[in-house]
C-alpha positions as CSV (number, residue, x, y, z in Angstrom):
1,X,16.6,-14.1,-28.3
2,X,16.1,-10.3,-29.2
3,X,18.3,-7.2,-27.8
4,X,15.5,-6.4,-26.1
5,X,14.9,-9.8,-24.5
6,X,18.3,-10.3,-23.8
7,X,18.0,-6.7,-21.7
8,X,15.7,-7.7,-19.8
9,X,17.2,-10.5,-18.5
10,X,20.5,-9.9,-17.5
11,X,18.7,-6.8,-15.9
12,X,16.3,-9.0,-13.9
13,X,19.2,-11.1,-12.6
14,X,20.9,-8.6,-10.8
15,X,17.3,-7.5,-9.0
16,X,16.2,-10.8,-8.8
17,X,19.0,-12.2,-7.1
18,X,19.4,-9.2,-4.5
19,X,15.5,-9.2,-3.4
20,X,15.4,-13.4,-3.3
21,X,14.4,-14.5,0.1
22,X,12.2,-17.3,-0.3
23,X,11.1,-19.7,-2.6
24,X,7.3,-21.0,-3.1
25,X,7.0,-24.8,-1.3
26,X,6.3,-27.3,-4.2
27,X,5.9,-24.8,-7.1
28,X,6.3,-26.0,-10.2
29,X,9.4,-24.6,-12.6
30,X,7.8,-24.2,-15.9
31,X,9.6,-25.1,-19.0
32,X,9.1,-21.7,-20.7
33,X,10.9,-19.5,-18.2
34,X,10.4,-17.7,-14.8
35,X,13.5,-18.9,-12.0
36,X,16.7,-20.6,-12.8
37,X,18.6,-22.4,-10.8
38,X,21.5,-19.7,-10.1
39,X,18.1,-17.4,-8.9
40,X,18.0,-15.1,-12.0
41,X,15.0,-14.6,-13.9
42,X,13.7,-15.4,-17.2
43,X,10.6,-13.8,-19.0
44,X,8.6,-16.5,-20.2
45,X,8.5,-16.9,-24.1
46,X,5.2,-16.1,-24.6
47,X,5.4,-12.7,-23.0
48,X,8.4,-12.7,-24.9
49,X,7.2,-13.0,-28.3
50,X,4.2,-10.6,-27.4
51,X,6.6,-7.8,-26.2
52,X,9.0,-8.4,-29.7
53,X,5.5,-8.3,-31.5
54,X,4.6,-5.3,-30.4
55,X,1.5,-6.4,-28.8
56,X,0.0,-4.0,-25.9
57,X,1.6,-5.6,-22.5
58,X,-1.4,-6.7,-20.3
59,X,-0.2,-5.4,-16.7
60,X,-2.7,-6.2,-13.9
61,X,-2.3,-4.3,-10.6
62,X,-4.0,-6.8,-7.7
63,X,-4.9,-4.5,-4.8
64,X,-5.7,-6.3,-1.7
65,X,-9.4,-4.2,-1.5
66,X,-10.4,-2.2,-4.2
67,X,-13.7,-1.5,-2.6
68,X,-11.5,1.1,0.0
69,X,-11.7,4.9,-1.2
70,X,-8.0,4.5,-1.5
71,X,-8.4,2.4,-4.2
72,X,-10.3,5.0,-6.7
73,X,-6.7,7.1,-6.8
74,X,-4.7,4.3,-7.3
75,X,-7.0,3.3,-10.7
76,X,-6.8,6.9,-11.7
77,X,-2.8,6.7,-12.0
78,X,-2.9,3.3,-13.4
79,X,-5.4,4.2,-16.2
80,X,-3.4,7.7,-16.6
81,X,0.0,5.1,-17.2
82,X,-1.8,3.0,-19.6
83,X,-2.6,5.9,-21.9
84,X,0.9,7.0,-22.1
85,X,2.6,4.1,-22.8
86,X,-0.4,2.3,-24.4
87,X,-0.4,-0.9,-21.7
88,X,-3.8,-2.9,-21.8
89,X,-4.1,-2.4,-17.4
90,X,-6.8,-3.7,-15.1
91,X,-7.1,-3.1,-11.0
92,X,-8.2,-6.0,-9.6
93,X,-8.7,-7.8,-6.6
94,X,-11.1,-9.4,-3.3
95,X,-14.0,-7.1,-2.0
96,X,-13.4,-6.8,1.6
97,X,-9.5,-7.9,1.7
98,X,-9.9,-12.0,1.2
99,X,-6.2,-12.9,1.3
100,X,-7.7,-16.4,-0.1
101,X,-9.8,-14.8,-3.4
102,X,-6.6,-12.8,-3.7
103,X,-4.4,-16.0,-3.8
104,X,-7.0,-17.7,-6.3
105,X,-7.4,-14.9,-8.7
106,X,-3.6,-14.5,-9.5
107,X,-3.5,-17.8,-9.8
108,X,-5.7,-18.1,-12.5
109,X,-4.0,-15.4,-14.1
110,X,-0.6,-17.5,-14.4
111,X,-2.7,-20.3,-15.4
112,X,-4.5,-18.7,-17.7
113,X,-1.2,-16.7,-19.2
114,X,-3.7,-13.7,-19.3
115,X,-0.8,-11.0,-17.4
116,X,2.5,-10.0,-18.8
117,X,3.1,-7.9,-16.0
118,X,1.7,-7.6,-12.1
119,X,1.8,-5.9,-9.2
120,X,0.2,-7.1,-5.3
121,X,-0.8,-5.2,-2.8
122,X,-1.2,-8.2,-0.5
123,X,-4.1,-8.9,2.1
124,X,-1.7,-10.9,4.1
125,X,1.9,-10.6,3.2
126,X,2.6,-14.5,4.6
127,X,-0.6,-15.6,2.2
128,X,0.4,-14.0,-0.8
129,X,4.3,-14.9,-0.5
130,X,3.7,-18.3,-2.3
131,X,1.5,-17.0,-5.3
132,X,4.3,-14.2,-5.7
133,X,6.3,-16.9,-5.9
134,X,4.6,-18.9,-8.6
135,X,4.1,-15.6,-10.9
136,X,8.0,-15.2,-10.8
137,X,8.7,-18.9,-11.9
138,X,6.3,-19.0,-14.2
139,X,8.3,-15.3,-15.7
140,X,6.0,-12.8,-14.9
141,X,7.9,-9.8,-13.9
142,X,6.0,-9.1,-10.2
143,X,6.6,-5.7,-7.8
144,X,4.5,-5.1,-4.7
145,X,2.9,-2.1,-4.4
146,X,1.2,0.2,-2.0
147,X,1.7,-2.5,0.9
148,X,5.4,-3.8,0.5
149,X,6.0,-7.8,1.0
150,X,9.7,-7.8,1.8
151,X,11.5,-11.8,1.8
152,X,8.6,-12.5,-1.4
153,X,9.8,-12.9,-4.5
154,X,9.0,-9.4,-5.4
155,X,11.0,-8.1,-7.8
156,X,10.7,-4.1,-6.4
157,X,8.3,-2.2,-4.6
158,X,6.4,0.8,-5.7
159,X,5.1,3.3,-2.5
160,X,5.5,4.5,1.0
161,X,7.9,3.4,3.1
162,X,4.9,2.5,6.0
163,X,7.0,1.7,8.9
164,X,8.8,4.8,8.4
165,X,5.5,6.8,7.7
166,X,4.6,5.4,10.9
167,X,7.1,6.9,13.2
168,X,6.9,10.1,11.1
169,X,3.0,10.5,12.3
170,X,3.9,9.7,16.4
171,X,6.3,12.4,16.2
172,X,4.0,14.7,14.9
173,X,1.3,13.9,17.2
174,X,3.8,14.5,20.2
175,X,5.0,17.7,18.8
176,X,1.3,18.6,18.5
177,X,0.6,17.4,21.6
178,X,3.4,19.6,23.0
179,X,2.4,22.5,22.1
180,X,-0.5,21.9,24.1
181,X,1.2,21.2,27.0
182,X,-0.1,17.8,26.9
183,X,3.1,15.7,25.6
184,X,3.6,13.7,29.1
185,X,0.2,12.6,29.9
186,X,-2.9,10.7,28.7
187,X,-3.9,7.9,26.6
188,X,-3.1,7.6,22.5
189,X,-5.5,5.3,21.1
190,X,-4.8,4.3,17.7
191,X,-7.6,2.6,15.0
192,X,-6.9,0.7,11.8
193,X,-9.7,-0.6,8.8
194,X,-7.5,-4.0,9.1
195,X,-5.7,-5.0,12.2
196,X,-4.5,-7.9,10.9
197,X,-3.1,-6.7,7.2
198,X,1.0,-6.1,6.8
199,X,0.5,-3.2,5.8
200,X,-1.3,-2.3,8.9
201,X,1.2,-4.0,11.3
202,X,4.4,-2.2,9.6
203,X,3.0,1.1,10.2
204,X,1.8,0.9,13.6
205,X,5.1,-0.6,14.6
206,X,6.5,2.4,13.3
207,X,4.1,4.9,15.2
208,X,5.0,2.5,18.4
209,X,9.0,3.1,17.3
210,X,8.6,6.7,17.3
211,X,6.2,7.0,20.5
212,X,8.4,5.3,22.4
213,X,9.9,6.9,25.8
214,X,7.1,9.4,25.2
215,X,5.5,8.6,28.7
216,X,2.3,8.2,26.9
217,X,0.1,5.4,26.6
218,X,-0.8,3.8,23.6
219,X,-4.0,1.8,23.1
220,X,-4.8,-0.3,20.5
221,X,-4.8,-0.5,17.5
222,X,-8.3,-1.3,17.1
223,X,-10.1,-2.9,14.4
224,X,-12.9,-0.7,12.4
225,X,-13.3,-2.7,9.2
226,X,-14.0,-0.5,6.2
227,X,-17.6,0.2,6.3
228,X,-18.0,3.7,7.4
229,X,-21.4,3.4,10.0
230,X,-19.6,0.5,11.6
231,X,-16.2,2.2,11.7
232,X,-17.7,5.2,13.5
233,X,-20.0,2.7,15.9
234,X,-16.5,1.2,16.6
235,X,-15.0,3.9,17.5
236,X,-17.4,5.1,19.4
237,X,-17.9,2.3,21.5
238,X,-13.4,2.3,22.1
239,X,-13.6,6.0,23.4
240,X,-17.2,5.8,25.0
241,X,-16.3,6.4,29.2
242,X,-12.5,6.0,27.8
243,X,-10.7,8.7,30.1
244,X,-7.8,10.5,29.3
245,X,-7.5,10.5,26.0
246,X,-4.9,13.1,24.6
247,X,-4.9,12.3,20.9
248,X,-6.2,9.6,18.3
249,X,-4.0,8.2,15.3
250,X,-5.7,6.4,12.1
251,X,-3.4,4.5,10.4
252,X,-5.5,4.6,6.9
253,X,-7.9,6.6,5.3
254,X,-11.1,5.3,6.6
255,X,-9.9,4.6,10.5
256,X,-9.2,8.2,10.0
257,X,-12.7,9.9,8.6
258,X,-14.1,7.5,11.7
259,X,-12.2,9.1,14.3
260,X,-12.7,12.6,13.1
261,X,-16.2,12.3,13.0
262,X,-16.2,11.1,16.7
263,X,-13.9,13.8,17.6
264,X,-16.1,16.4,15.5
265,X,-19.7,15.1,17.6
266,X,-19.1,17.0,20.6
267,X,-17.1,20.1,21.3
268,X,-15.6,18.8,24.7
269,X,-13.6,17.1,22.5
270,X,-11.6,19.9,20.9
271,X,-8.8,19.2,22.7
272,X,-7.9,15.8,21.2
273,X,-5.2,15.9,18.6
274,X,-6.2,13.9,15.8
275,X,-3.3,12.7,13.3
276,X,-4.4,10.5,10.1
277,X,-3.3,9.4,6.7
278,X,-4.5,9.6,3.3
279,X,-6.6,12.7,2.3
280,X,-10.2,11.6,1.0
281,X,-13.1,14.5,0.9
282,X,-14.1,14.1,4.3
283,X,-10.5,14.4,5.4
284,X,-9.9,17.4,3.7
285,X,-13.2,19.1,5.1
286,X,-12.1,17.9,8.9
287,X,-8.8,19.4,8.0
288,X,-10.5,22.6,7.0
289,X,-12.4,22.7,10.3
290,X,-9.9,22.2,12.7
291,X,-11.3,18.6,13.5
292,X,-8.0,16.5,11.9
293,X,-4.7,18.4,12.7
294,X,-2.9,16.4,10.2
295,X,-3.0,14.0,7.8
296,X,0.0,11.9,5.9
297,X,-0.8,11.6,2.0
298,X,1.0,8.4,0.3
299,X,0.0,9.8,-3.1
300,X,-2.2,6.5,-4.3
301,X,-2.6,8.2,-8.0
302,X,1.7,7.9,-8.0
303,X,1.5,4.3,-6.6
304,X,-1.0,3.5,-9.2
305,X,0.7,5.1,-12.1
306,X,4.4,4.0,-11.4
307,X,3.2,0.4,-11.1
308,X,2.7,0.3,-14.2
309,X,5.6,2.4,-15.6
310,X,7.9,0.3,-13.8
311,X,6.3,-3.0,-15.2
312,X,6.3,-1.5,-18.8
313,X,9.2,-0.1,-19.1
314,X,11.1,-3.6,-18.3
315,X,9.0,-5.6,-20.5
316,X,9.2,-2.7,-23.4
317,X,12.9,-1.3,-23.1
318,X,14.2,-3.6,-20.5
319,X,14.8,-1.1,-17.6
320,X,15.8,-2.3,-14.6
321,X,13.3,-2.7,-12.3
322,X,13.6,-0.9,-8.9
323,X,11.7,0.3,-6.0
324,X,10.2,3.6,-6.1
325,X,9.3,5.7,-3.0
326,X,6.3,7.8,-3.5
327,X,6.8,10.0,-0.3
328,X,5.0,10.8,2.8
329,X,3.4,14.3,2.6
330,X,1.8,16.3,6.1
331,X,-1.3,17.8,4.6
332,X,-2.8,20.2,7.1
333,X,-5.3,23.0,7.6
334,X,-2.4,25.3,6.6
335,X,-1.4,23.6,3.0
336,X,-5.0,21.9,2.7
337,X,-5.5,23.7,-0.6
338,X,-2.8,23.0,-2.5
339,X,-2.8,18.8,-2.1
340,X,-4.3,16.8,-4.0
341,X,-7.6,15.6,-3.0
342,X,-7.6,11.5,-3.2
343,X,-10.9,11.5,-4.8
């Protein structure tokens, strides 16, 4: 076994063994590493021998819709993360948020030995617990990013702490909302690109957390999907003869644009505060018009590009792997200008 080697695993132990929650039913310990039986973890050898060969470390980053806006950002940190430390990287993952083509995709990556490193962003954290499983007893080091999949086998998690990003944007809605002398009355109603997603479920628990007590009352969230006609016909359709409403909350980028451009179609509506996340063109522009009042970036291009930094930097040097918090930035007509634009 090489230094290096020998790094990485007593390194992966100690993580291992503090984020080990659950175990994959009827997954198969391979002979050439991955779980022991005291839960540390072992690189498999032929990851091994490419590392101490020097080969380029093929890191895979599967995100649960790459077809979402969101998803361009995240690719433009991975790809800026392979340059600098020369990683062979590829963004992967099911059109439309398929927890099941997910499942089978990574799969035939640990069949196929064709990842030395890889990080989910799962469609369904209770779908993709057992393939998360399999990668880390076959020894593929494994983070989550961008949605986090806490009591998986994950080894870290790279992004924004969601729940607590939720309750971050109800208390800026009601401290907008109290400025306009509206923080005791009316509806909230709340719209998401994926009811159903983790990701989606931790966050609006949060904004419920942090709306509570508020006297207000919250409705939803509703499902848009992620096509943008039939996001807007959704929401319009939730608010149409909806009366009441004092403010409405996306919880993603595109659940966001949707409710804007609602908001923007009439100008009885000025009075709704709108709170988002993400910052795509479109938000930006609404931001600029007084349309959105603010919107929470998660900084996808950092999720993307410490992903892989994390990933390489055990496989190459054997540093520990730990989560990374990427932040929760208010963006709003104010500071527009200076944030990065999530192209």
């Amino acid at each position: 076994m090489s230094t290096r080697t020998l790094f990485r695993t007593l390194l992966a132990a100690s993580t291992a063994t503090a984020a080990l929650t659950l175990t994959a039913c009827g997954a198969v310990q391979p002979a050439d590493g991955g779980g022991t039986e005291d839960g540390s973890f072992k690189l498999a050898s032929w990851i091994e021998r490419r590392a101490d060969d020097g080969e380029p470390m093929r890191i895979k980053l599967s995100y649960h819709d790459p077809s979402l806006a969101f998803a361009t950002p995240i690719g433009a940190g991975m790809k800026k993360a392979a340059k600098e430390f020369g990683a062979e990287t590829a963004l992967i993952g099911p059109t439309g948020g398929d927890a099941a083509q997910q499942v089978s995709e990574i799969q035939t990556l640990i069949q196929q030995k064709a990842v030395d490193g890889l990080a989910v962003s799962s469609a369904s954290s209770d779908a993709l617990k057992p393939v998360i499983a399999q990668a880390y007893d076959a020894g593929i080091p494994v983070i989550s990013f961008n949605t986090d999949n806490p009591g998986s086998r994950q080894m870290g998690f790279v992004g924004q702490d969601l729940k607590g990003s939720g309750k971050a944007q109800a208390e800026r809605l009601l401290k907008e909302l109290a400025a306009r002398g509206k923080a005791e009355r009316g509806k909230v109603v709340v719209f998401s690109v994926d009811t159903g997603a983790g990701w989606s479920h931790d966050r609006f628990g949060g904004f419920k957390e942090g709306m509570a007590g508020s006297g207000l009352d919250v409705v939803g969230p509703v499902n848009v999907g992620n096509e943008p006609s039939a996001a807007y016909n959704t929401v319009e359709s939730t608010m149409s003869g909806k009366s009441g409403v004092a403010a409405v909350a996306g919880l993603d980028c595109c659940s966001t644009t949707a409710a804007a451009k609602w908001v923007a179609g009439d100008s009885g509506r000025d009075g709704i505060v709108v709170g988002g996340f993400d910052l795509l063109p479109q938000t930006a522009e609404y931001l600029t018009k007084g349309v959105v009042d603010f919107t929470i970036s998660q900084n996808p291009t950092e999720q993307g590009y410490q992903a892989v930094k994390v990933l390489h930097g055990f496989l190459d040097q054997g540093t520990r792997i730990t989560g990374v918090n990427t932040g929760a930035q208010f963006v709003t007509r104010d500071n527009v200008g200076d944030a990065t634009v999530e192209k």
